[in-house]
GUKE-609100 format. One record per residue: x, y, z of N, C-alpha, C in turn; residue number from 1; chain. Coordinates in Angstrom, 3 decimals. Layout:
REM GUKE-609100
{nu:X | nv:Y | nw:Z | cau:X | cav:Y | caw:Z | cu:X | cv:Y | cw:Z | i:NUM | ch:A}
...
//
This chain:
REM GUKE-609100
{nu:116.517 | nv:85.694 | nw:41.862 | cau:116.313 | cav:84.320 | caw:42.282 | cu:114.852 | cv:84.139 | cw:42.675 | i:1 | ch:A}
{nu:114.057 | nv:82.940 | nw:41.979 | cau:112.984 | cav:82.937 | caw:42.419 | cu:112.938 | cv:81.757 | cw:43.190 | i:2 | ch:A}
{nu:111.745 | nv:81.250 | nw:44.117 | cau:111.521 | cav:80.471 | caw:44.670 | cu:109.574 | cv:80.238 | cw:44.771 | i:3 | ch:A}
{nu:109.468 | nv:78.956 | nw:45.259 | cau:107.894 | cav:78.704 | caw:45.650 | cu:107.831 | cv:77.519 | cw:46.410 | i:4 | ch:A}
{nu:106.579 | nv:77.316 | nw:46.779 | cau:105.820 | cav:76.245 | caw:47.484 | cu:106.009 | cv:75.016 | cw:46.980 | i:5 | ch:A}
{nu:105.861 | nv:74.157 | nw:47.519 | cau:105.567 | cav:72.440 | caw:46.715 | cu:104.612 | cv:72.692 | cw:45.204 | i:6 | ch:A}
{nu:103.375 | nv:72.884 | nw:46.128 | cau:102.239 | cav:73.223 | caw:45.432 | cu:102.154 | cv:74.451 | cw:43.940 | i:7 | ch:A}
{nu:102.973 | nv:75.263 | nw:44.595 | cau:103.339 | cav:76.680 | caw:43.643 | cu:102.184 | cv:77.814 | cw:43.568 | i:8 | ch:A}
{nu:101.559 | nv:77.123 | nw:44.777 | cau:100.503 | cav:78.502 | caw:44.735 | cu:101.069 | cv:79.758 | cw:45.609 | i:9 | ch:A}
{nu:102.675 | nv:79.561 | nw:46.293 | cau:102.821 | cav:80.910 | caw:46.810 | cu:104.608 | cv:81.089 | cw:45.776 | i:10 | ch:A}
{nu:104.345 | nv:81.751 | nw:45.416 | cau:105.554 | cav:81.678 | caw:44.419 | cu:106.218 | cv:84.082 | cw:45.182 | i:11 | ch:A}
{nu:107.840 | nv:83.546 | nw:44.846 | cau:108.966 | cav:85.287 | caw:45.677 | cu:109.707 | cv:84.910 | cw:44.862 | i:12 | ch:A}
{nu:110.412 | nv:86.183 | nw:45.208 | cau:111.455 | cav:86.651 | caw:44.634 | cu:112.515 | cv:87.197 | cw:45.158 | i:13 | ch:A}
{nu:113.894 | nv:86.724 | nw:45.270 | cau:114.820 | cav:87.466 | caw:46.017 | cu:115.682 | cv:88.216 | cw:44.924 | i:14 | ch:A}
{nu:114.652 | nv:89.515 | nw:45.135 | cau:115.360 | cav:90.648 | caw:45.097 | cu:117.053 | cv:91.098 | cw:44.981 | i:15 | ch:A}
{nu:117.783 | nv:90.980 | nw:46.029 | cau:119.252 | cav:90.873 | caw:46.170 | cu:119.829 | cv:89.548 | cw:46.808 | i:16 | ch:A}
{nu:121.388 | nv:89.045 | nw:46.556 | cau:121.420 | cav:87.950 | caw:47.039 | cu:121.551 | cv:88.336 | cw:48.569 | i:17 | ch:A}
{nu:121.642 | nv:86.553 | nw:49.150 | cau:121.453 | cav:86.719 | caw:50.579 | cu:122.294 | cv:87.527 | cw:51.324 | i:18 | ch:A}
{nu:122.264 | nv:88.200 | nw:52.344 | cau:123.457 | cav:88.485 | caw:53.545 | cu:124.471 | cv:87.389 | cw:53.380 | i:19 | ch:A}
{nu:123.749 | nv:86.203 | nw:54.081 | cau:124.519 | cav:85.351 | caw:54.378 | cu:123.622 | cv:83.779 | cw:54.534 | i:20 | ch:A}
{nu:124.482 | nv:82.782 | nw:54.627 | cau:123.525 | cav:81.748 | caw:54.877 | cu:124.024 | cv:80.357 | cw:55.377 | i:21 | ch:A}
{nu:123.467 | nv:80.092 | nw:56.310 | cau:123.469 | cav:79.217 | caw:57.036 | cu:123.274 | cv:77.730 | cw:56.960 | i:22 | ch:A}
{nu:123.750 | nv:76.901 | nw:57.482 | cau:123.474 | cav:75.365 | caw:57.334 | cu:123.196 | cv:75.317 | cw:59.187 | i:23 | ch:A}
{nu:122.282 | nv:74.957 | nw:59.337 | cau:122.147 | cav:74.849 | caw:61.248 | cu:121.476 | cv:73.559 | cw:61.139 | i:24 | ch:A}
{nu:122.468 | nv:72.817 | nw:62.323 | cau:122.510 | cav:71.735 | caw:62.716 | cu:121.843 | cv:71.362 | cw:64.199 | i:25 | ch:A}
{nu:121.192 | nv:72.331 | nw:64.430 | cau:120.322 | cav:72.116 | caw:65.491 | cu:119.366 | cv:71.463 | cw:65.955 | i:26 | ch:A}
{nu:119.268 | nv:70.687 | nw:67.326 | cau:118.154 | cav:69.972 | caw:67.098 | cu:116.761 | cv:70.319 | cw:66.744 | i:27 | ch:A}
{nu:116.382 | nv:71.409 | nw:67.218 | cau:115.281 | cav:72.352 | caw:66.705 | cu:115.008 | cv:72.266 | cw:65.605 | i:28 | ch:A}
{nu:116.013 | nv:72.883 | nw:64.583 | cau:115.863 | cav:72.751 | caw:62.862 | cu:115.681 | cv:71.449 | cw:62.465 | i:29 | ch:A}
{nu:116.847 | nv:70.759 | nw:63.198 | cau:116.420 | cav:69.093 | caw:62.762 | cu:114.728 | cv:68.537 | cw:62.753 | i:30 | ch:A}
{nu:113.984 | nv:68.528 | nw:64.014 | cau:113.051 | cav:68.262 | caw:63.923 | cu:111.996 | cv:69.281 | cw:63.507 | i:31 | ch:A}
{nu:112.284 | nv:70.260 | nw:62.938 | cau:111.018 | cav:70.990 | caw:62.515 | cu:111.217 | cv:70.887 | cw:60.803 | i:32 | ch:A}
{nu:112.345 | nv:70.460 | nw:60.567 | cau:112.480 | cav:70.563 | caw:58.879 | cu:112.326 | cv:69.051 | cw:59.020 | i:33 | ch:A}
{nu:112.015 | nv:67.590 | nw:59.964 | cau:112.251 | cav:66.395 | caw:59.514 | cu:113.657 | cv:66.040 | cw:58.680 | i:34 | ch:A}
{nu:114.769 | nv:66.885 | nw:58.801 | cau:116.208 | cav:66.506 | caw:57.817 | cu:117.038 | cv:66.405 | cw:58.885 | i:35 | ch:A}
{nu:118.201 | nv:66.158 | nw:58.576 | cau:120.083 | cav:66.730 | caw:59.581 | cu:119.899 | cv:67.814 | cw:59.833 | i:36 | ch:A}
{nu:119.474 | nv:68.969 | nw:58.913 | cau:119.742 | cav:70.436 | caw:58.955 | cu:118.807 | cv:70.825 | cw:57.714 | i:37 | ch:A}
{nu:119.105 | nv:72.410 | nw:58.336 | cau:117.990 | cav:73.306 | caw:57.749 | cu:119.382 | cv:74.494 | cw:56.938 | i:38 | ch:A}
{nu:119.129 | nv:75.004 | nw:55.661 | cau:119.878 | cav:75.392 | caw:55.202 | cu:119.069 | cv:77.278 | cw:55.097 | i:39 | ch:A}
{nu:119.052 | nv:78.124 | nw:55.629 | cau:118.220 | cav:79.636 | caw:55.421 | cu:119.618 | cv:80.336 | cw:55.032 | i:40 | ch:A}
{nu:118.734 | nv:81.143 | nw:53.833 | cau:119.819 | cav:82.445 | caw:53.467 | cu:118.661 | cv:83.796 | cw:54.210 | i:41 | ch:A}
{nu:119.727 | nv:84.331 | nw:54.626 | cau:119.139 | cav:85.643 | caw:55.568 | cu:119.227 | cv:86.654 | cw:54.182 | i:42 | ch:A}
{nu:117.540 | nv:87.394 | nw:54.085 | cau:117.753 | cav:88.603 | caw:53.247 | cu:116.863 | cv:89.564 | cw:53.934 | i:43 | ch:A}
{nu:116.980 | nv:90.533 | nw:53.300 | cau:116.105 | cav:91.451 | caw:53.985 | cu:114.840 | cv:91.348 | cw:53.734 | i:44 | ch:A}
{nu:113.670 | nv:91.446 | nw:54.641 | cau:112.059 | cav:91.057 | caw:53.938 | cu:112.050 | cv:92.037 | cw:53.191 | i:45 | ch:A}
{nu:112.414 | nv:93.336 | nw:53.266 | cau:111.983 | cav:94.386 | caw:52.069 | cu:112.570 | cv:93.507 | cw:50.666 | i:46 | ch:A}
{nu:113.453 | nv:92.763 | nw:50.438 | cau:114.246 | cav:92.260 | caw:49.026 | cu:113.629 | cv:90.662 | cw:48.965 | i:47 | ch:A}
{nu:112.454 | nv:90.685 | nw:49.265 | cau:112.040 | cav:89.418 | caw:49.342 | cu:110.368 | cv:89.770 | cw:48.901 | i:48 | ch:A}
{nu:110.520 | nv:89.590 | nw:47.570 | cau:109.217 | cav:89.749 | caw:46.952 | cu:108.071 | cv:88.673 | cw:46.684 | i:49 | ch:A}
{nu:106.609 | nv:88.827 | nw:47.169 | cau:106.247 | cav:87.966 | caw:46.639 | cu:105.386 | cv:88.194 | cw:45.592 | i:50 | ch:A}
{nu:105.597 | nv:87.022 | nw:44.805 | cau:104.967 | cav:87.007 | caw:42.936 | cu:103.435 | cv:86.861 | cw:43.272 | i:51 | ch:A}
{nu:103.048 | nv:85.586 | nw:43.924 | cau:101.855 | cav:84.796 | caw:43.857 | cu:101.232 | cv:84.577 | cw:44.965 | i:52 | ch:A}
{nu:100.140 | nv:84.390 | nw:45.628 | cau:99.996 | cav:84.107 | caw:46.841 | cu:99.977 | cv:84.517 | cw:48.217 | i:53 | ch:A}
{nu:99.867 | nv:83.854 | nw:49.294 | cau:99.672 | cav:85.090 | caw:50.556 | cu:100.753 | cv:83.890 | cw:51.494 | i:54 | ch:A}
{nu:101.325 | nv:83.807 | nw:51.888 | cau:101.758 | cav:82.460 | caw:53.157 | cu:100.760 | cv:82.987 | cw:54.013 | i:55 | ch:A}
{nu:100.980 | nv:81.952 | nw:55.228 | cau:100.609 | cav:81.923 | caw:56.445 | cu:101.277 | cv:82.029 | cw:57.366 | i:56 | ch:A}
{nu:101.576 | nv:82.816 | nw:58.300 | cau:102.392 | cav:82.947 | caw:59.742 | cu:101.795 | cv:82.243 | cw:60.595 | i:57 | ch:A}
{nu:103.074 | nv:81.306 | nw:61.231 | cau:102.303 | cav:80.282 | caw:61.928 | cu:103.491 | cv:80.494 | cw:62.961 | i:58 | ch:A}
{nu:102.984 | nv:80.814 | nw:64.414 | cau:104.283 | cav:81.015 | caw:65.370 | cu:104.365 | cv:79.704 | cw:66.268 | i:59 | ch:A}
{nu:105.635 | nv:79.537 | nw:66.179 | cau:106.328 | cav:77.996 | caw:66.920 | cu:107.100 | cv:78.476 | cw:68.044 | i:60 | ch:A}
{nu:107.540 | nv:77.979 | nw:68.948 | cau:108.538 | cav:77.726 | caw:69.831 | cu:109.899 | cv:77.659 | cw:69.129 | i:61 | ch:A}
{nu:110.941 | nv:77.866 | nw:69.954 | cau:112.219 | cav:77.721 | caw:69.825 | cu:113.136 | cv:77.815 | cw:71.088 | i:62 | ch:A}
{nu:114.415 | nv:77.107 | nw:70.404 | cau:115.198 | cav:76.253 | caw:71.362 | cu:115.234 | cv:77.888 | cw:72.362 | i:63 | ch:A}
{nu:115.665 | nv:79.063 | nw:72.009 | cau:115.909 | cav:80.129 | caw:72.508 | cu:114.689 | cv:80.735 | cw:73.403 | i:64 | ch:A}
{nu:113.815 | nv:80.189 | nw:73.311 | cau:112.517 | cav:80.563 | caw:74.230 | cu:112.072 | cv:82.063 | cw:73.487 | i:65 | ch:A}
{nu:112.350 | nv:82.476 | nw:72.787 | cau:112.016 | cav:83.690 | caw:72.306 | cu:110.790 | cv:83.266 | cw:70.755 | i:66 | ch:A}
{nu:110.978 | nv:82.507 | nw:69.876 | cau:109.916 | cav:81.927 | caw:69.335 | cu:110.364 | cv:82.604 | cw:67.959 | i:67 | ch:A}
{nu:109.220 | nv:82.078 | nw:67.088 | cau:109.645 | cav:82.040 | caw:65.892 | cu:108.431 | cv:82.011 | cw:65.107 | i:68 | ch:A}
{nu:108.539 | nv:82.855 | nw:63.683 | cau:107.303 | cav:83.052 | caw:63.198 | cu:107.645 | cv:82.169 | cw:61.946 | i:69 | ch:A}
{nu:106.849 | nv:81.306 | nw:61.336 | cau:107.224 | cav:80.537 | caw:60.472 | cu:106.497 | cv:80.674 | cw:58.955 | i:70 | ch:A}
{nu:106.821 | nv:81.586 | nw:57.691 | cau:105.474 | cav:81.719 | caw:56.492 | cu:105.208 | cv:80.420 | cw:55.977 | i:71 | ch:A}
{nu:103.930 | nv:79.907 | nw:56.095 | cau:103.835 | cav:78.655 | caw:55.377 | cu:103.015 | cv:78.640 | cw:54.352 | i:72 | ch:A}
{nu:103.109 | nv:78.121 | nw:53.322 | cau:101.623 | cav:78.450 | caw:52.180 | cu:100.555 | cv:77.318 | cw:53.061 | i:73 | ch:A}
{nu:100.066 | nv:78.544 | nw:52.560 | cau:98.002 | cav:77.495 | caw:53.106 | cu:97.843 | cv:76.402 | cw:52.513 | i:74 | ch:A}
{nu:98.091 | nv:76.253 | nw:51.580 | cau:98.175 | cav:74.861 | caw:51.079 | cu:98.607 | cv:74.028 | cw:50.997 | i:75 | ch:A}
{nu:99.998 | nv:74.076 | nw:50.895 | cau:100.445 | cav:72.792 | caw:50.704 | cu:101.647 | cv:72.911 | cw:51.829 | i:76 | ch:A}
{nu:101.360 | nv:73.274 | nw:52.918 | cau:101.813 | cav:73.928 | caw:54.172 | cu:103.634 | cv:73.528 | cw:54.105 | i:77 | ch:A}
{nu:104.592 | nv:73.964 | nw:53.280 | cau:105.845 | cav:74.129 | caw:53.154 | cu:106.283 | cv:74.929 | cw:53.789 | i:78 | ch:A}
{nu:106.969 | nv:75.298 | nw:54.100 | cau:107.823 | cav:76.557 | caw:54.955 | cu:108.593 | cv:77.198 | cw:54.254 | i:79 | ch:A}
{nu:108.447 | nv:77.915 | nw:54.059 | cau:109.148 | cav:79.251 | caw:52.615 | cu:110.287 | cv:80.322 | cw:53.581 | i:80 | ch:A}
{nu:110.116 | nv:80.801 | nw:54.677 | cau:110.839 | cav:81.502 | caw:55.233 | cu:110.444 | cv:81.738 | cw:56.773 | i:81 | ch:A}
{nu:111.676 | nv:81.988 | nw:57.503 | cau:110.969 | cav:82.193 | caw:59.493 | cu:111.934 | cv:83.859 | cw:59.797 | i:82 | ch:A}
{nu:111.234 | nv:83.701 | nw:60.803 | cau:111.755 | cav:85.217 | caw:61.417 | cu:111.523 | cv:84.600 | cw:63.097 | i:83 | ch:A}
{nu:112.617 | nv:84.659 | nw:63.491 | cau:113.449 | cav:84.036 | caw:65.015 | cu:113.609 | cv:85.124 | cw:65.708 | i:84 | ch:A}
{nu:113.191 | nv:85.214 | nw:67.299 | cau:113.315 | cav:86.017 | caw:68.297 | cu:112.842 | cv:87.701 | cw:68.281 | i:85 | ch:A}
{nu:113.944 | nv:88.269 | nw:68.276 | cau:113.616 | cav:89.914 | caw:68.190 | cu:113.138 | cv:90.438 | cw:66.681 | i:86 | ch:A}
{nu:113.561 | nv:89.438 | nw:65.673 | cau:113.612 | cav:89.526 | caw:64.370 | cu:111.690 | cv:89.112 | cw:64.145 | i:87 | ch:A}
{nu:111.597 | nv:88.954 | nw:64.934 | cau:110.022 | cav:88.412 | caw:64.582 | cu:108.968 | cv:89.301 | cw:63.754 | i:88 | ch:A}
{nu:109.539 | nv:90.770 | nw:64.335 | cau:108.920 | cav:91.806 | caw:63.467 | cu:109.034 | cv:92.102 | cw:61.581 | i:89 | ch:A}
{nu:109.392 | nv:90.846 | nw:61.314 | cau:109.820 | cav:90.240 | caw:59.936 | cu:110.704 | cv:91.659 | cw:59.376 | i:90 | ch:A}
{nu:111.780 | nv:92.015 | nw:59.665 | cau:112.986 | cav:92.579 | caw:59.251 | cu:113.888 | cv:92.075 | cw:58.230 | i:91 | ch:A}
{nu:114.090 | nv:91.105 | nw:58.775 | cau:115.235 | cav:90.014 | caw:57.564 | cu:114.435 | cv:88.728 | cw:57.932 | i:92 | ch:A}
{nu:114.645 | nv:87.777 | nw:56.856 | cau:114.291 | cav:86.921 | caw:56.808 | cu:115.023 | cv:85.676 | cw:56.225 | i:93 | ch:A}
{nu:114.440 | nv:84.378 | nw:57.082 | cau:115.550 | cav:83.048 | caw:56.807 | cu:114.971 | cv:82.663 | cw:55.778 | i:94 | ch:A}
{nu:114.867 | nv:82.760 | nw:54.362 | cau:114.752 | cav:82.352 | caw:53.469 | cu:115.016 | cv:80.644 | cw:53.271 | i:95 | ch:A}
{nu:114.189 | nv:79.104 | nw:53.088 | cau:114.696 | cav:78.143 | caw:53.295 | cu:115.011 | cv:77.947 | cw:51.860 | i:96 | ch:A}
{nu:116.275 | nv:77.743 | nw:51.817 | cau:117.566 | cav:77.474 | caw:50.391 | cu:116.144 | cv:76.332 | cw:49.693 | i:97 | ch:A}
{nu:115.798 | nv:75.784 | nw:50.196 | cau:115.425 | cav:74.429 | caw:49.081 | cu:113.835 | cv:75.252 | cw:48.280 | i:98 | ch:A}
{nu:113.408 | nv:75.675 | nw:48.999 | cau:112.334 | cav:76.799 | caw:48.381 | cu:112.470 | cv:77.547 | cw:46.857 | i:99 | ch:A}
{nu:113.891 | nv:77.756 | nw:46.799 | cau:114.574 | cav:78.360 | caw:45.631 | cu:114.435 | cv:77.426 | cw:44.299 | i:100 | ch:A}
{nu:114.045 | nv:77.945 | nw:43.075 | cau:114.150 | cav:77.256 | caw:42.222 | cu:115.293 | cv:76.605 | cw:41.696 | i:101 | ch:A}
{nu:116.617 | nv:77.460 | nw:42.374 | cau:117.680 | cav:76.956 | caw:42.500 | cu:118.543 | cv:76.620 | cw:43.497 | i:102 | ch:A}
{nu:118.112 | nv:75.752 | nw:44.206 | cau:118.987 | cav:75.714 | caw:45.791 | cu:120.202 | cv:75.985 | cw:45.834 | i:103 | ch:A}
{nu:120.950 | nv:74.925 | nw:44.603 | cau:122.537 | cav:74.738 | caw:44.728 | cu:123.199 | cv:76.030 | cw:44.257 | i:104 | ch:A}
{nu:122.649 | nv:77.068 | nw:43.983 | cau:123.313 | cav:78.482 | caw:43.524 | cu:123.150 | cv:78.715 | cw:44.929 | i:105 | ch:A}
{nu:123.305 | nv:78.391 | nw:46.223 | cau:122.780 | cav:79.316 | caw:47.239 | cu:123.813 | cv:78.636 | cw:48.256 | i:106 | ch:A}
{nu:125.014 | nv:78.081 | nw:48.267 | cau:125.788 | cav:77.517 | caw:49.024 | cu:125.705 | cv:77.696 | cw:50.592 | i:107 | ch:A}
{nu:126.059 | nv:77.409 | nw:52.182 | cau:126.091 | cav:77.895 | caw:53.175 | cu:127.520 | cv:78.340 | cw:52.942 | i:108 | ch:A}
{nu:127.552 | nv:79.936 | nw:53.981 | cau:128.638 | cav:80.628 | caw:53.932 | cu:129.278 | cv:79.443 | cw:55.380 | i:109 | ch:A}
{nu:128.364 | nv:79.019 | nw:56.296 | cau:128.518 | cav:78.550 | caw:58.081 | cu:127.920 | cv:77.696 | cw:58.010 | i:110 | ch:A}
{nu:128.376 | nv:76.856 | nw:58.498 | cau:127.737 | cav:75.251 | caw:59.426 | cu:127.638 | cv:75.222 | cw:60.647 | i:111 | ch:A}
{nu:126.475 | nv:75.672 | nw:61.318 | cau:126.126 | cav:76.471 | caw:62.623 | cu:125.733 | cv:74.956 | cw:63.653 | i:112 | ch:A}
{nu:125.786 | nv:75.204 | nw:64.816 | cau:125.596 | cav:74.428 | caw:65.839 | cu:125.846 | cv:72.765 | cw:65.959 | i:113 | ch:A}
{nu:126.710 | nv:72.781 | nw:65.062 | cau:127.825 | cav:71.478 | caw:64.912 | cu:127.923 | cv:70.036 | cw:65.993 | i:114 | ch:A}
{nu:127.461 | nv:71.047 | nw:67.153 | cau:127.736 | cav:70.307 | caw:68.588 | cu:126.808 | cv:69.102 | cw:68.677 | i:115 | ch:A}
{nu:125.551 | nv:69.705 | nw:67.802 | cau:124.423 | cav:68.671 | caw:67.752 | cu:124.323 | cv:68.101 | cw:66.441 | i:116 | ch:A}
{nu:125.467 | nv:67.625 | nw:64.917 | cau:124.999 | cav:67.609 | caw:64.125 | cu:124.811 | cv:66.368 | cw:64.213 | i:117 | ch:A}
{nu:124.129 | nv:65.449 | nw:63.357 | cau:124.155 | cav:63.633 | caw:63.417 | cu:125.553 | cv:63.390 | cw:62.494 | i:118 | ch:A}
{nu:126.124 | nv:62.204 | nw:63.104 | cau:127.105 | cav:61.790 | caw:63.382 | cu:127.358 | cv:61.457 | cw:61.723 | i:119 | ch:A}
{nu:126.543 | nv:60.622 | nw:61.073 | cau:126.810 | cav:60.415 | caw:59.913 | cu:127.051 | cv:61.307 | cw:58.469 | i:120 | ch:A}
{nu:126.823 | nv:62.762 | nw:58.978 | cau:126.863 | cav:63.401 | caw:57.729 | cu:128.144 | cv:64.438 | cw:57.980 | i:121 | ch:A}
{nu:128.922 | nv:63.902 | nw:56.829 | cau:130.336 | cav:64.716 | caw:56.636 | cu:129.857 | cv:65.764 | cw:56.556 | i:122 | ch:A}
{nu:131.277 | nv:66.823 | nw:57.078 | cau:130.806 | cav:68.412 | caw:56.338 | cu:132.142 | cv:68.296 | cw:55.424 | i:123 | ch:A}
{nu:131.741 | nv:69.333 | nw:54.259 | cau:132.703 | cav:69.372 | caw:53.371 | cu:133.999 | cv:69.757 | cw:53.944 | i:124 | ch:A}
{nu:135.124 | nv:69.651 | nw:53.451 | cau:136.301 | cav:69.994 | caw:53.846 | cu:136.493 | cv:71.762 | cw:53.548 | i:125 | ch:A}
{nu:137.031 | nv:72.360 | nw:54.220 | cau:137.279 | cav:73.828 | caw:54.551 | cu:135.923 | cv:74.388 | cw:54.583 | i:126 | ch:A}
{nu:135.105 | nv:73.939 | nw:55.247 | cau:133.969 | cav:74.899 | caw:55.778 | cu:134.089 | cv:75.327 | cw:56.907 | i:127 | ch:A}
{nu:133.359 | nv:76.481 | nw:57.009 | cau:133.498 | cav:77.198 | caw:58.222 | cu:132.529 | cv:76.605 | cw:59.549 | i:128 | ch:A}
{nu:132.922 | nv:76.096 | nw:60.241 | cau:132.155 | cav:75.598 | caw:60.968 | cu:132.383 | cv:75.769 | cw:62.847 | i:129 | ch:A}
{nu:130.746 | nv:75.829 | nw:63.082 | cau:130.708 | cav:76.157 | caw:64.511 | cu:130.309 | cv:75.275 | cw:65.178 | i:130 | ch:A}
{nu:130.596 | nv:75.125 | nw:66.615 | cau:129.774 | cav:74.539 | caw:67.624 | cu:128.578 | cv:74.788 | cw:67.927 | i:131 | ch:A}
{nu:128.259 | nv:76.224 | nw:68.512 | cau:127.439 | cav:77.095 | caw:68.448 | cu:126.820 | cv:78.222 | cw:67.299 | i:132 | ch:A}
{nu:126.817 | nv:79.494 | nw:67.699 | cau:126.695 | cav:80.292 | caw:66.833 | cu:127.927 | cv:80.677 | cw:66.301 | i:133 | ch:A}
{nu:128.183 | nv:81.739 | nw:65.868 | cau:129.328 | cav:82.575 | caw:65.978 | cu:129.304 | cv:84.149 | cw:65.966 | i:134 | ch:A}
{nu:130.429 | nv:84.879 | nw:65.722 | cau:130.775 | cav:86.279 | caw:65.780 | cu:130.172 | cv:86.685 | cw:64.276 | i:135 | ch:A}
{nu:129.210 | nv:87.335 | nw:64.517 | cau:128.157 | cav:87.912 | caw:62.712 | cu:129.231 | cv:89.178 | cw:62.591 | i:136 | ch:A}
{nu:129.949 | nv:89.718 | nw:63.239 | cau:130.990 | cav:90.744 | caw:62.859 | cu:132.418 | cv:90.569 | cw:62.489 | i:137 | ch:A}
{nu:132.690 | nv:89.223 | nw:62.832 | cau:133.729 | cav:88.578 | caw:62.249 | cu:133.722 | cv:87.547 | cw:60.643 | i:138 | ch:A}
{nu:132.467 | nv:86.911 | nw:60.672 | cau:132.075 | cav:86.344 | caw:60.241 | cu:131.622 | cv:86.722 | cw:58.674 | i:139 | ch:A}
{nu:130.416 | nv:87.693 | nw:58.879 | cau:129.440 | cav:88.237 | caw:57.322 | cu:130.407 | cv:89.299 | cw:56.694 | i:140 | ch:A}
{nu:130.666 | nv:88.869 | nw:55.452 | cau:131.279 | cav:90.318 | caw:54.403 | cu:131.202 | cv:91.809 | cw:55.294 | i:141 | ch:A}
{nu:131.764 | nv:92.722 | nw:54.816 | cau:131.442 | cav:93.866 | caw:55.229 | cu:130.301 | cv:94.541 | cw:54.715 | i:142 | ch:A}
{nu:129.940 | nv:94.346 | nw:53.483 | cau:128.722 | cav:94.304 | caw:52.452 | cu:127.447 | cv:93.961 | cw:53.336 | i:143 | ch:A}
{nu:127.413 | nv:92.983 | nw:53.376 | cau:126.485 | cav:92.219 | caw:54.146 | cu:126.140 | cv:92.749 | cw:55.562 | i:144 | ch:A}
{nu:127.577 | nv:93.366 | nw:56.307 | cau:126.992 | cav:94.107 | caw:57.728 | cu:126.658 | cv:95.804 | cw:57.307 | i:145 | ch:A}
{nu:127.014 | nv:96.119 | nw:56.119 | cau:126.648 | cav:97.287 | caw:56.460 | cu:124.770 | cv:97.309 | cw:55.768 | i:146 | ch:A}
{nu:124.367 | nv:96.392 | nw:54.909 | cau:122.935 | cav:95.828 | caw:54.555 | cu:122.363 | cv:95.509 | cw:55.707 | i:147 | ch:A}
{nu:122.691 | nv:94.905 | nw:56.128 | cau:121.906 | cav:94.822 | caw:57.875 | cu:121.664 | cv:96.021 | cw:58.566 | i:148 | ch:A}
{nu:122.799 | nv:96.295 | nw:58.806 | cau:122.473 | cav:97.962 | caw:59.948 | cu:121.670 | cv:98.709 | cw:58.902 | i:149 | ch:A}
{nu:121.496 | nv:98.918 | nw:57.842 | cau:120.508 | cav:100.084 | caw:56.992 | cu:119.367 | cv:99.642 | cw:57.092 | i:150 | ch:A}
{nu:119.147 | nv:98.178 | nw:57.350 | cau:117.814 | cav:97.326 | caw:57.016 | cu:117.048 | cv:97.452 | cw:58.556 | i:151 | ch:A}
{nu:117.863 | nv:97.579 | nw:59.688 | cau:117.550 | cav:97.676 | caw:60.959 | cu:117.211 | cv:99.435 | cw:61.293 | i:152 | ch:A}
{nu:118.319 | nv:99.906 | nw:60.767 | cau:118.269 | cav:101.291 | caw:60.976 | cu:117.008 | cv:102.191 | cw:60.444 | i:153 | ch:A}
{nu:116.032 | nv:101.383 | nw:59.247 | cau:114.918 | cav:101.786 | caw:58.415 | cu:113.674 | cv:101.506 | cw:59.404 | i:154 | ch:A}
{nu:114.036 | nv:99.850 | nw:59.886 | cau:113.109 | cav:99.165 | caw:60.583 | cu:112.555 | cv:100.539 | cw:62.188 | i:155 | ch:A}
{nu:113.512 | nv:100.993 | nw:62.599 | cau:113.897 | cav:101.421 | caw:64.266 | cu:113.020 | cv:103.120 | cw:63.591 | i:156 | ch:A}
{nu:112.744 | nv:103.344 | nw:62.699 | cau:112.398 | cav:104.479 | caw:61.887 | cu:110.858 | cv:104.703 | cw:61.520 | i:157 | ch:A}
{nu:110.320 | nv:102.882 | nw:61.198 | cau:109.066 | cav:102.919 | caw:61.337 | cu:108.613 | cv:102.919 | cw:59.576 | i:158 | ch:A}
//
C-alpha cells in the first residue's frame, strides 16, 4: 500500500497491513484534522517505508498531556503519520488512512471516543464502537498483538 502528501513530494510505503485502525472521534483529532474524525491505521514504523522525501516532525500537545509527534511534509504541510505519548519514540505509527492512495481499502476496525462524536454523523450499523478507548487485548486480532509485542520487544533492545 502506498501513500503521499497533497503535494507528492513525500511519497511510503506500507510494508504490511495495519495492526489495526481506528476512526477517533475526539475533540483533539477533530480540531487538528479540521473533520468529525481522524481515521489512523497503526503499523509498525519499521513496515512503513519511505519512497520519496524527508517529513517533518512537528510536536503538538494532546488531550493526554503526554504530546504527540506529528510527520508533516515540508511542503505542502499534510500530516502523513503521528506517534502519541510513550510511543513518541516512533515505534508504531498512526498512519492517516486518507494519505493512502487507497483510503477505502483501509476500513476502521473501532470507532473510538464516541462520547465526543458530532451529533450529525451516523456510524455504520454493527461497528464496534466506544465511548472512550477500549481493551487493545480484547479488541486487536491475535496476529496483530503478537506484531506489537515483537515490535516493542525489538524497540526495549535498542
Amino acid at each position: 500500500m502506498e501513500g503521499r502528501c497533497t503535494c507528492g513530494a513525500v511519497r511510503y510505503e506500507l510494508r504490511r497491513p495495519p495492526l489495526f485502525v481506528h476512526a477517533c472521534h475526539c475533540t483533539w483529532c477533530q480540531r487538528e484534522t479540521g473533520s468529525a474524525f481522524v481515521l489512523n491505521a497503526l503499523v509498525e514504523s519499521s513496515e512503513v517505508a519511505l519512497l520519496q522525501g524527508t517529513p517533518e516532525v512537528v510536536d503538538t500537545p494532546s488531550a493526554s498531556g503526554a504530546g504527540q509527534r506529528i510527520s508533516r511534509c515540508p511542503g505542502c504541510r499534510t500530516a502523513l503519520w503521528s506517534n502519541y505519548g510513550a510511543n513518541k519514540a516512533d515505534v508504531i505509527r498512526f498512519v492517516r488512512v486518507g494519505t493512502l492512495e487507497q483510503p477505502g481499502a483501509v476500513p476502521p476496525d473501532v470507532q473510538i471516543f464516541t462520547s465526543s462524536k458530532v451529533p450529525w454523523l451516523p456510524l455504520p450499523e454493527g461497528a464496534r464502537v466506544f465511548e472512550a478507548f477500549y481493551d487493545r487485548n480484547q479488541e486487536w486480532p491475535a496476529e496483530s498483538l503478537a506484531r506489537r509485542r515483537a515490535c516493542l520487544d525489538a524497540a526495549k533492545r535498542g
